[in-house]
N, C-alpha and C positions, 0 to 999 in steps of 0.2 A: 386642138381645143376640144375641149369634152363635148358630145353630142348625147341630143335628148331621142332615146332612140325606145319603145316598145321591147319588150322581149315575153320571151311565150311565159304561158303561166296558165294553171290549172285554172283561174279567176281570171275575168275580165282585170286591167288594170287602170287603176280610173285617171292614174297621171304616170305620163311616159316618163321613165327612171332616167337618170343621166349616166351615160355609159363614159369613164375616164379610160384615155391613153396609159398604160403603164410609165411612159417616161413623164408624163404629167406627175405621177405619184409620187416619183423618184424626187423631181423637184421640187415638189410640196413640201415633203419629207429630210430631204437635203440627205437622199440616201439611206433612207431610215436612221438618221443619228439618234442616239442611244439620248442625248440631251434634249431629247423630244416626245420623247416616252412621256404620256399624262397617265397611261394606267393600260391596267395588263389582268387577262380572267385565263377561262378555259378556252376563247377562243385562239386567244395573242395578243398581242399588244397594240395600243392605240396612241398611234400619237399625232400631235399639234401642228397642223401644216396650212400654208394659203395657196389656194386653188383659184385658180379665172372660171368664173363662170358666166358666159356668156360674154357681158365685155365689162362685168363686174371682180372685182378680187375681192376672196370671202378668206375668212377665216376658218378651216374644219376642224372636224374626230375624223383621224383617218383610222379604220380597223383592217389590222391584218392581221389572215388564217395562216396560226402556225402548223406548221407541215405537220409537227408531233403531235397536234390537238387531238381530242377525242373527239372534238368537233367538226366535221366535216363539211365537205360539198354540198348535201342535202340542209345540214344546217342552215348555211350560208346563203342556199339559195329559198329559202324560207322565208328567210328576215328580208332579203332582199322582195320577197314576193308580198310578203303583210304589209311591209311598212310603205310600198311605191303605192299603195293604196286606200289605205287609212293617213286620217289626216285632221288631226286636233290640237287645242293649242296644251293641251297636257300629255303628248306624246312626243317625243323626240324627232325630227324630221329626216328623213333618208333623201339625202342630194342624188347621190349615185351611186357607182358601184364599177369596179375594176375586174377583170377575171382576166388574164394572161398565160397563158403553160401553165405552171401549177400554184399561179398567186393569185387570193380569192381576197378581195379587198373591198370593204365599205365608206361611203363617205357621208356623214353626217353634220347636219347645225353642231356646232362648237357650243360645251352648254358652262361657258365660265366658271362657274361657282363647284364643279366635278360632281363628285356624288352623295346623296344623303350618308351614306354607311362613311364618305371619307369625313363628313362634318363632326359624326359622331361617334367615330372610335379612333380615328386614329389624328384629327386634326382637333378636336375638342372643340371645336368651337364655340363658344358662349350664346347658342341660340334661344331666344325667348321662348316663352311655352305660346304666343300668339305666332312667334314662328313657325312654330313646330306644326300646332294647328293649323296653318294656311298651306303648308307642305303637305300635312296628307289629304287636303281637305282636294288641293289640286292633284296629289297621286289617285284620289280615289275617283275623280271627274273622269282622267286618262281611264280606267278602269272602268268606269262604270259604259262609256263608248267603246270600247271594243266589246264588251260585252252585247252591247242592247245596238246602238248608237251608229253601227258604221253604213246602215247601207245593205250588208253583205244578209242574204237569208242566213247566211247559217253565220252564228257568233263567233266571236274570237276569245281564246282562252289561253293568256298569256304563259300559264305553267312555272312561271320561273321568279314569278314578283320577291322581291329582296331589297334591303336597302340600296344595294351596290347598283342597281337595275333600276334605282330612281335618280334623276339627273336633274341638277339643278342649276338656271338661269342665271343671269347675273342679278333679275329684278328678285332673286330666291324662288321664284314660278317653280311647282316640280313636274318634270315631265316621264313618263313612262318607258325604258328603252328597251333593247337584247329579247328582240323576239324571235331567237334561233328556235324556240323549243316550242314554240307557238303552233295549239293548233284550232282549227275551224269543226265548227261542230252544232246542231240546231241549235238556233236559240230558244224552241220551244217544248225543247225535251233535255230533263236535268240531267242526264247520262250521257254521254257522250258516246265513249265506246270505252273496251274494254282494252287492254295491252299489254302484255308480262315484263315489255321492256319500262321500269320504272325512270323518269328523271325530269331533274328540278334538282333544289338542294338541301340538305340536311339540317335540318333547326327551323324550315319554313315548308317540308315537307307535309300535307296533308297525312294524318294517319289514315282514313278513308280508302283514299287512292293508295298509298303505300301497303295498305292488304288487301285492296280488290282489286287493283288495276283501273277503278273507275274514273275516270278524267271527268270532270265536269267546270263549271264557272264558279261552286263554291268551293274549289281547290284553290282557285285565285282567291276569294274571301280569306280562307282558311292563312292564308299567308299573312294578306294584309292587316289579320287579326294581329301577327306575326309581326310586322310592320310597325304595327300602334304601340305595342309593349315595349319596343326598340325604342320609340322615341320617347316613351313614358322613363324608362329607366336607364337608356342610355349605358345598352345592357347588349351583347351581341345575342343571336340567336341561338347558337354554341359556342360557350367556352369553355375550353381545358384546362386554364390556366386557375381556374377555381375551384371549391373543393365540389367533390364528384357530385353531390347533392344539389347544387346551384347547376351544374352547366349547361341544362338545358332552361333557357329563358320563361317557357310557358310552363313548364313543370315549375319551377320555380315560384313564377308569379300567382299560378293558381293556387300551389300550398300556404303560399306569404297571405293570399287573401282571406282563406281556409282556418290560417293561427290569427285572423287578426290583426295582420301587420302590413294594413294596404299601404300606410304613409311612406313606409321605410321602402317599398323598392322603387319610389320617385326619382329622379335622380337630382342630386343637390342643389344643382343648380338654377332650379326651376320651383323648387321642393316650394317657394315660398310663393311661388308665381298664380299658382295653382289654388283658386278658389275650393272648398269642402265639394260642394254642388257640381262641377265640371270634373272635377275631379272621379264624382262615383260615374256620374252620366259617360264620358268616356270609357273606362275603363266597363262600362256596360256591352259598349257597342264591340268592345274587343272582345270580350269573355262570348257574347253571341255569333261572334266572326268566327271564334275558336270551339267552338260546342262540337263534339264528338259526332251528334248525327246532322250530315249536311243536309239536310230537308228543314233543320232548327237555325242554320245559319241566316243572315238578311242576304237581301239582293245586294249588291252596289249602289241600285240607286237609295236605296234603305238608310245606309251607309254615309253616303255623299250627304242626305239632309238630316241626319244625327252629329255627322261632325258641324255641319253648319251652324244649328242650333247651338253646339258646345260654342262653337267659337262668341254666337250673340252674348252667350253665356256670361264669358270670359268678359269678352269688351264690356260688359257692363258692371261686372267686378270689380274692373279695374277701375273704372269712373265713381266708386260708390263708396259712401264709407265705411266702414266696417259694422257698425252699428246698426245700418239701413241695408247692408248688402245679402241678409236673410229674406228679407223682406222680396228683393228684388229677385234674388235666385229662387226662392218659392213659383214667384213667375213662370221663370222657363223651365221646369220640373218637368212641366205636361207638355216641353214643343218635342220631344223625342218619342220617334211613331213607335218603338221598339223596346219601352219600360214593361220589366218582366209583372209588377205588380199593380192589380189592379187601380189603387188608390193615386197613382201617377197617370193614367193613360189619360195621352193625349186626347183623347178624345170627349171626356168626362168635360171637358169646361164650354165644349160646343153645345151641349143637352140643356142648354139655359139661356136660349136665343129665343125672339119673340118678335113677331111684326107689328107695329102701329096701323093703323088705321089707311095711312098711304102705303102700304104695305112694302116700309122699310124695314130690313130685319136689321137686329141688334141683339144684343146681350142684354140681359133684363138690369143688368146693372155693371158700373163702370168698374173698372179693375180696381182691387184697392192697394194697387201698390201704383199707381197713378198721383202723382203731387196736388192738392187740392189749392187752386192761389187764391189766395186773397183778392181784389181789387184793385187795390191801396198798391201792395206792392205789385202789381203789374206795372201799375199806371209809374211806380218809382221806375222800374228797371228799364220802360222804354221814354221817359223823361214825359208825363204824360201823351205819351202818346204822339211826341213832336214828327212833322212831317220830315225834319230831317234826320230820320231813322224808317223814312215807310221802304218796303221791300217790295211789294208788290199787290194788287189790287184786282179783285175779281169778283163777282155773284156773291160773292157770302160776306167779303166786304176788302179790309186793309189785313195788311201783314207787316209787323212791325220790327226793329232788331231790340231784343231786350238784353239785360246783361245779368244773370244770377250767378250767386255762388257754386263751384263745383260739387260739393260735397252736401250743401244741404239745398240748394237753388233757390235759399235766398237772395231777393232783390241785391243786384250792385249798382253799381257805378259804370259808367261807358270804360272799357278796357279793362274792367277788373271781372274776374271770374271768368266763365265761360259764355258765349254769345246764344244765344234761342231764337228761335222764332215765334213770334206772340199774333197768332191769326185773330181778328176781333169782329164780331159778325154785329152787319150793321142792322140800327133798329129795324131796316122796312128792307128788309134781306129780302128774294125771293125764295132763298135757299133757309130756310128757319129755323127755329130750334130743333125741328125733328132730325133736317139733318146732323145739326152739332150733336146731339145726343147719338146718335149713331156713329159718329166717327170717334165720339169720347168710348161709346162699348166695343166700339171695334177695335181701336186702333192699340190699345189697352194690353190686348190679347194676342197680338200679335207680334213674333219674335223672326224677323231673316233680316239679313244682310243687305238686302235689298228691299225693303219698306222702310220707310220715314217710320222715324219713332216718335212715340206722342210721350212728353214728357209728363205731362199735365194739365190741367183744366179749370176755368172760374166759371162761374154764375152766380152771379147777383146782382137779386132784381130783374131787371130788365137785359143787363149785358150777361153776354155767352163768348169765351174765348177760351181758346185750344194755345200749348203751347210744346212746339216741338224741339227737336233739334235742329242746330243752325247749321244749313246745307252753302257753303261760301258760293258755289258758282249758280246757285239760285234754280231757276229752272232752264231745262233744255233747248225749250222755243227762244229763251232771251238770244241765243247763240245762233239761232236758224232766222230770228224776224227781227233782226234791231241792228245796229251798224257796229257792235261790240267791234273794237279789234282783233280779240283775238280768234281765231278761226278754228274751228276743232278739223285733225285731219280726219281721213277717211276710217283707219284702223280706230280713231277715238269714237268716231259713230260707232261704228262696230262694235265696241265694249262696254256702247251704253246701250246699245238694244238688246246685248246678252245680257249684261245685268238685268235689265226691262222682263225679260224674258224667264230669266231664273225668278224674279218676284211674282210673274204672272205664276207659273210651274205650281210656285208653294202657296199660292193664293189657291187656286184651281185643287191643290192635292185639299184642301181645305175646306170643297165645296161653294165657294165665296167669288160671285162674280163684281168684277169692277164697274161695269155697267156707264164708266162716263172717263174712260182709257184716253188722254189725248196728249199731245205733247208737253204743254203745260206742266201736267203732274207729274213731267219727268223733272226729280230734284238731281242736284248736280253735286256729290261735295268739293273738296279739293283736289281729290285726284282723280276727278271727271267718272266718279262710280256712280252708278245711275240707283235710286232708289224711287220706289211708287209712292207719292204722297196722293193727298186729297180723297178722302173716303167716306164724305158724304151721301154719297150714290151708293153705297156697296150693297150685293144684296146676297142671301145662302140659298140655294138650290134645298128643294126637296130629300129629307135622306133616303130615298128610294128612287130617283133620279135626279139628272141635270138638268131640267128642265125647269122654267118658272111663266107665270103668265101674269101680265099685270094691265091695270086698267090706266095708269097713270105713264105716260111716256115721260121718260130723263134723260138727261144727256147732253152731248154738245151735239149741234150741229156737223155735219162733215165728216166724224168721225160714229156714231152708227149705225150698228147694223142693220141693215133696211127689211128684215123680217123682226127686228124689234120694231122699228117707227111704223109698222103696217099693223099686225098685231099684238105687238104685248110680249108675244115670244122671246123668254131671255133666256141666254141658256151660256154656256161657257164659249160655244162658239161666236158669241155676239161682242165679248172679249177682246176675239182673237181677229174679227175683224174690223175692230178698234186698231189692236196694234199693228196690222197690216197699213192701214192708216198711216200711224205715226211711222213706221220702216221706210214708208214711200215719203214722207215727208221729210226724214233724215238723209236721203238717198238724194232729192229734188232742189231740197231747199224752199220749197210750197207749202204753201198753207193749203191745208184739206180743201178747202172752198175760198175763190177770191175772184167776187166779182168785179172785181179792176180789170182781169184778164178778157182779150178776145172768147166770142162764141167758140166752143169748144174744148178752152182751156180751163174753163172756170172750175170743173170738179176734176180733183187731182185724177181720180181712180180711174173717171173718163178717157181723159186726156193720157194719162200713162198705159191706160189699156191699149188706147189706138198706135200706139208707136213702140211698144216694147217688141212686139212681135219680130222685128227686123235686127239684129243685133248692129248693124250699122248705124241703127240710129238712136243708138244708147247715151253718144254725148251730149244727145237734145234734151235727156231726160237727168244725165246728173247736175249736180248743184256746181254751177262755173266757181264757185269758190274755193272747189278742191283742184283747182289748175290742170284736169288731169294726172294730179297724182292719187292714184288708183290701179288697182289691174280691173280690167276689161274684163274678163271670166269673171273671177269674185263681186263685182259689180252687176253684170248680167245675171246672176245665179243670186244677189239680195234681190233684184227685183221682181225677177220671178217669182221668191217666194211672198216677197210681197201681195203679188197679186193672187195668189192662190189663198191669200188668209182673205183676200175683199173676194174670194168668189161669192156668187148670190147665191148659191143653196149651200146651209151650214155643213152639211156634213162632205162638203170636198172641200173645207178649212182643214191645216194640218192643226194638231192641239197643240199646246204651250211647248210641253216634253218636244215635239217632233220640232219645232220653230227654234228650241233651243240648241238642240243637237247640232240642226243645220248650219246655223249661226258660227256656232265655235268648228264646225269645220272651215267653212269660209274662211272666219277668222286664220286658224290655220294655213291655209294653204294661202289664201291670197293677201295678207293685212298690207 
């Protein structure tokens, strides 16, 4: 049976590899049969076998070094040395590893779906262009962590990124593999080193490094630049089979752009899928991936929040009708931090923010591509406002279910059109118009995957209501303080406090604190994605710092920062130990503050402080509703970081970026 054993390594290794028996391999493999082959490179061949692991039977990739390869020992034991240590849900996981006389053998997660290059050249597959987009959107996560993200001082620079090198889940997840050629190098110097022996491969090769020898992390960009165009054109990187002028992909592309003829190297299938807007905005971030001097290339993380943006893009394209869909794509023009011309930069729509008198900041005025409702029809679409459609009730008042049409969100009928959420602020609110009017210029302007979107807005007279999109599984707390049946597992916390965490990320890259962070505002949709609602609190830091000072305390109780409720002090880290809050409340199954509980217990942070210290008594602190199905490590290692975001002095909080990284490692290694 395979043992979890250490082996040496130039790096510390943060998880002991599993070392397999050779005749384990054999029987995995059933002898290596040749009808078990899923795919074969420069290393050898990989094939489909199930291995015991521990006293589990899994399903693997087994990889074996052919004796002919060019690839060798040194390769072999590279990947085996990156990957037994890195650990994200967008990179491929390494189970173990075989070495016997002269067979060098890998064993990996099985990734069903094989690999992006098999989808797109040789199996065709009919993938969406919202596909397409969530595949790089996850190849470029993988990338952006090995980069910045792992832990390691000095970065990881994959060298080899290609379609064939991206791997794809059964859920379509893509995850990042084949780090023979991987090497470690500072992350705070863009040179690596210098090397006369060139390799990687031909069509994804950096020109850069192929005349200087200089390896750096935007050789990996340079690829993935490489990457984009692949799935835009559904085009390989080289091909011979074309006439000599076409066969390199990016020579190609950039002359096609050059004569004018961006439409035509889409690839047809998609050709119609593909909004005008998303369309240039993409093909942006690739032509900047590919740019000749790498000092002009983006970061990854650059990258990662340019495709994201496309994709909000997209999704709201699709939702839109053609007629209003300019209107709408106008919008997210400005969420891409890397448009080459002035008259788009993201930044331009921020220079028109303004504080009232409580000194909440806002946008002087609401976005105008914001639906402006009538009254009449609100009051139609949620049946006047009948109780049996109320959603949920808080400080600012009722939240109703209304029913509009999809395409122009005029009022419907219950079950016709599409469902909203209609928040309606009661007359003797404590929370008043100041804040509705700040969450109408806020929320307006704001385009990720994870913030609630504000559809629209009435006021008249006297009534003030916001109306968003309808999130089905409501908010977060419903799941953690009411007797729902259904229970979220432990991996499902987990990929609501990443998502939680990527919205804080682009909120913060944005200057914009949340200021009143608490579980509540975590909305839920259908497949339990966590988006940030409720942004009557929000407020923008100084453009010359993070820092703000206010005379007026907000917030909710419990949740906090206790150098905001002392003085005024709000700053990004007052955020962060909000969501430290809610992590320990996901984790507990507690509410932030409950004085129903004995002395001692009543403040969570308290209470979890006194007892985390001892890893024995960690099943005192999880929520008994996940039956112990969890691992122990990845539970130990969220609550810790929990508590380091409620530390009391702000600056030994980790920020948003570090709380997220962490997270999708966890997730990785322990879900």
């Amino acid at each position: 049976m395979a043992k979890s054993e250490p082996f040496a390594s130039s790096v510390q290794s943060a998880q002991p590899c599993c070392h397999f028996e050779f005749p384990e391999i054999l029987l995995a493999t059933e002898n290596f049969d040749e009808s078990l082959v899923i795919g074969s490179g420069g290393f050898g061949k990989v094939y489909k076998g199930n291995l015991i692991y521990g006293s589990s039977l899994f399903v693997a990739a087994i990889k074996r070094l052919d004796s002919m390869s060019n690839q060798g020992a040194a390769e072999f034991w590279a990947e085996v040395e990156m990957l037994s240590r890195l650990r994200h849900c967008n990179l491929v996981s390494l189970i173990g590893y075989c070495n016997y006389e002269k067979e060098m053998i890998l064993v990996y997660e099985y990734m069903h779906n094989g690999t992006l290059d098999d989808h797109l050249h040789k199996l065709r597959t009919p993938l969406s262009w919202l596909q397409r987009l969530n595949i790089c959107i996850g190849a470029s996560r993988g990338l952006h962590y090995l980069h910045t993200g792992t832990g390691i001082t000095s970065g990881v620079i994959h060298r080899d990124v290609k379609s064939s090198n991206i791997l794809l889940h059964e859920s379509w997840a893509a995850k990042i593999s084949d780090f023979g050629l991987s090497k470690i190098g500072p992350t705070n110097q863009p040179s690596t080193y210098v090397n006369t022996l060139i390799k990687g491969t031909f069509g994804y090769l950096d020109p850069n490094y192929f005349t200087t020898g200089k390896l750096t992390r935007k050789s990996d960009v340079y690829a993935f630049g490489v990457v984009l165009l692949e799935v835009l054109c559904r085009k390989r990187a080289v091909d011979r089979s074309l006439d000599e002028e076409e066969w390199g992909l990016v020579t190609w592309v950039q002359d096609s752009i050059k004569d004018g003829n961006l439409k035509r190297i889409i690839d047809l299938d998609v050709r119609d899928e593909i909004s005008p807007k998303c369309l240039k905005e993409f093909v942006s971030i690739a032509e900047r991936c590919l740019h000749n001097s790498p000092r002009q290339r983006p970061t990854m993380a650059e990258v990662v929040v340019g495709l994201e943006s496309v994709l909000v893009l997209q999704e709201k394209f699709n939702k839109s009708l053609q007629a209003t869909s300019r209107t709408i794509l106008s919008r997210m023009a400005n969420v891409l931090p890397f448009i080459s011309n002035g008259e788009n930069s993201g930044d331009s729509k921020f220079s028109s923010k303004s504080k009232d008198n409580n000194g909440i900041a806002h946008f002087q005025s609401p976005s105008p591509n914001l639906k402006v409702f009538k009254f009449s029809d609100l009051e139609k679409s949620t049946r006047k406002f009948s109780l049996d459609l109320l959603l949920g009730e808080g400080g600012f008042g009722k939240v109703f279910l209304g029913w509009v049409e999809e395409n122009t969100l005029a009022p419907s009928k219950q079950g016709v059109g599409i469902p909203v959420a209609v928040k309606r602020l009661k007359q003797k609110s404590s929370q008043g118009p100041a804040q509705w009017l700040a969450e109408v210029n806020f929320l307006g302007y704001m385009d990720h995957p994870n913030i609630v979107r504000l559809l629209g807005y009435c006021k008249d007279e006297s009534e003030h209501l916001l109306v968003y999109e309808y999130m089905p599984n409501r908010s977060f707390d419903r799941f953690l303080f009411t007797d729902i049946a259904k229970r979220l597992s432990w991996g499902t916390r987990l990929m609501i406090m990443i998502g939680v965490a990527r919205g804080l990320t682009y909120l913060h890259s944005k200057n914009v604190m949340c200021r009143g962070l608490k579980s509540g505002d975590i909305l839920l949709d259908e497949d339990y994605n966590a988006k940030l609602g409720d942004f009557g609190l929000v407020k923008y830091g100084p453009e010359t710092g993070e820092t703000h000072v206010t005379t007026r305390v907000m917030g909710t109780y419990g949740y906090a920062a206790p150098e905001y409720i002392l003085t005024g002090h709000l700053t990004t880290k007052s955020d962060i130990y909000g969501y430290g809050i809610v992590l320990l409340v996901s984790i507990t199954g507690r509410k932030a503050m409950d004085v129903r509980r004995p002395e001692g217990q009543q403040s969570l942070v308290d209470w979890a402080s006194s007892i985390q210290s001892n890893r024995k008594n960690l099943k005192e602190i999880m929520d008994p509703r996940l039956e112990h199905n969890y691992s122990v490590q990845g539970a130990f290692e969220c609550v810790a970081l929990a508590l380091r975001c409620v530390a009391n002095k702000p600056k030994d909080r980790p920020s948003s970026e570090e709380i997220l990284q962490s997270l999708e490692q966890i997730y990785a290694l322990y879900k």
